[in-house]
N, C-alpha and C positions, 0 to 999 in steps of 0.2 A: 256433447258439443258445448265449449262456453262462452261466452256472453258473446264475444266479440265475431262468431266464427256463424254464432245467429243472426247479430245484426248485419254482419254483410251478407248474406243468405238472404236476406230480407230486403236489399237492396238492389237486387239482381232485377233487371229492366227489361222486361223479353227475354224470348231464348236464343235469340242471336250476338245480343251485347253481354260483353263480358262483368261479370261484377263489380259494383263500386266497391267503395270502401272504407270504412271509418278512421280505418288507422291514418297518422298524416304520415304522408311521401319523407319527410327527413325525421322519422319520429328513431333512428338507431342514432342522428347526429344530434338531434336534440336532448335525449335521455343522458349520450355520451358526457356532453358537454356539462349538463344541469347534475349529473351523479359527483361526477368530476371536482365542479363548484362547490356544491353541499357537502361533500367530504370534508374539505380543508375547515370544514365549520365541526366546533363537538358537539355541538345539536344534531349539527346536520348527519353526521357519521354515527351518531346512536338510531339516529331513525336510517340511515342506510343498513346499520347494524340488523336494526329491528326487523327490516323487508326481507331480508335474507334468512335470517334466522326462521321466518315465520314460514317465507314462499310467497312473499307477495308478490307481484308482479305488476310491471309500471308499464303503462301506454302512454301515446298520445295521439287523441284523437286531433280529426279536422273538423273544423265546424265555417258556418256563416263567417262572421264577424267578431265573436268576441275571447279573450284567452278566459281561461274557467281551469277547474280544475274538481274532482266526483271522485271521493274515497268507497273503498268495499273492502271486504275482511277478509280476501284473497289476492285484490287487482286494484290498484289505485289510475288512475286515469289524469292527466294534465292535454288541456286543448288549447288550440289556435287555428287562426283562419288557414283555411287551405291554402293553397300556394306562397303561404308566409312563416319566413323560421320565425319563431319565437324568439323573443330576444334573450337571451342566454339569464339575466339576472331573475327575470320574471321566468320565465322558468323552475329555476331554482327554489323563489319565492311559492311558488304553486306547487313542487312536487314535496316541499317542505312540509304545508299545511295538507295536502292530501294524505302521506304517509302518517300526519299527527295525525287526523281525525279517523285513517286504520287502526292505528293505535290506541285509538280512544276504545276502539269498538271491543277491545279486549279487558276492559274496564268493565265496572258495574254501575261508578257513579256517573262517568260519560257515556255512554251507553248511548244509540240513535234511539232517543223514546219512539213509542207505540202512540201513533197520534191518534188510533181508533177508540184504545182504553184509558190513553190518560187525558185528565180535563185540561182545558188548552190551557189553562193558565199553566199549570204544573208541567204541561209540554214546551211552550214560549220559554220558561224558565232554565229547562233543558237544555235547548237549541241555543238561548244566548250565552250558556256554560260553556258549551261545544265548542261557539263560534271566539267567544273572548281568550278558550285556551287555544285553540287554533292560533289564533293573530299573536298572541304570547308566545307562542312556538316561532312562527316566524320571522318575529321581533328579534326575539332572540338569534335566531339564524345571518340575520339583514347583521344587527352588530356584532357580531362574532366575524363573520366576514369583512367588513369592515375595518373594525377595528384591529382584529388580530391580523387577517392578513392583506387590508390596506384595500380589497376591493370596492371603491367607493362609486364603483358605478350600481354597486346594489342598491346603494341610499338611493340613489339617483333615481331609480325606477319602484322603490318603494313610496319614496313620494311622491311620482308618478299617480302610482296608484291610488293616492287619499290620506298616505301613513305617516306626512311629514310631524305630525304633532304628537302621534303614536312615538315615532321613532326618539322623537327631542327626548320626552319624558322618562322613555324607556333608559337613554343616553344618562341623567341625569340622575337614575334612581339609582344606575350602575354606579355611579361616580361619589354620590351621597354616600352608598354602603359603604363601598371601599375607604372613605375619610374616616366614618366609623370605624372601619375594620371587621367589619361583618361579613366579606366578600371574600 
């Protein structure tokens, strides 16, 4: 039985009500949409590449209140509130850094540390590795899209989420190499 097929098993409210559910109600029209988006990116279609190749397999759950997004080395996971589609960019942006940080886990030096045996320091250290190549990954996704194929409502919802000054910088170091010629 896996993961998803226990927690609604686990959800089940008496034996007269039918099972809830974690998966969200439009989670075929949201994945559609957000594969779709991420594709037209070459980040994004390496890590499409990558799911497939491996078996991953992408959900999205329903929650309370907030969009999230919980990688694993078989099942990547992107969430949003229940009775609300996700908004297609953010989407994107979530199922980007999900499938990175599955990615990671086939690494040795990204690796989700053992926070039992390693000292927190050398853990913290870990986990901000993780999390700064993750946001690098979908930096990279937000301008590729963007820029290559003009979707600029991605910006739009990246800096939404906190990443306007991520994104300039990111915008900038692209533009610097390229006068170089290092690009």
């Amino acid at each position: 039985m896996d993961l998803i097929a226990k927690l609604n098993k686990a959800l089940k409210f008496g034996s007269n009500s039918s099972p809830a559910t974690l998966i969200h109600d439009n989670e075929t029209a949201i994945l559609a949409a957000a594969t779709q988006v991420l594709n037209k990116s070459e980040t994004g279609r390496a890590l499409l590449e990558f799911a497939s190749e491996t078996g991953i397999r992408l959900h999205v759950l329903k929650n309370k209140k907030d969009f999230g997004f919980l990688p694993g080395k078989s099942e990547v996971y992107i969430s949003c509130p229940a009775g609300q589609n996700m908004p297609t960019p953010r989407a994107v942006i979530f199922l980007a850094g999900a499938l990175r940080q599955a990615q990671q886990e086939m690494t040795d030096v990204l690796k989700r540390p053992n926070a039992v045996t390693l000292p927190e320091d050398a853990y913290v250290r870990s986990m901000v590795a993780k999390d700064k190549d993750t946001l690098f990954t979908q930096t990279s996704v937000v301008y590729e899209l963007s820029m290559v194929n003009g979707l600029l409502e991605i910006v739009d919802e990246f800096h939404r989420m906190g990443y306007r000054s991520l994104y300039e910088a990111y915008k900038e170091d692209v533009k610097s190499q390229e006068r170089a010629g290092t690009r």
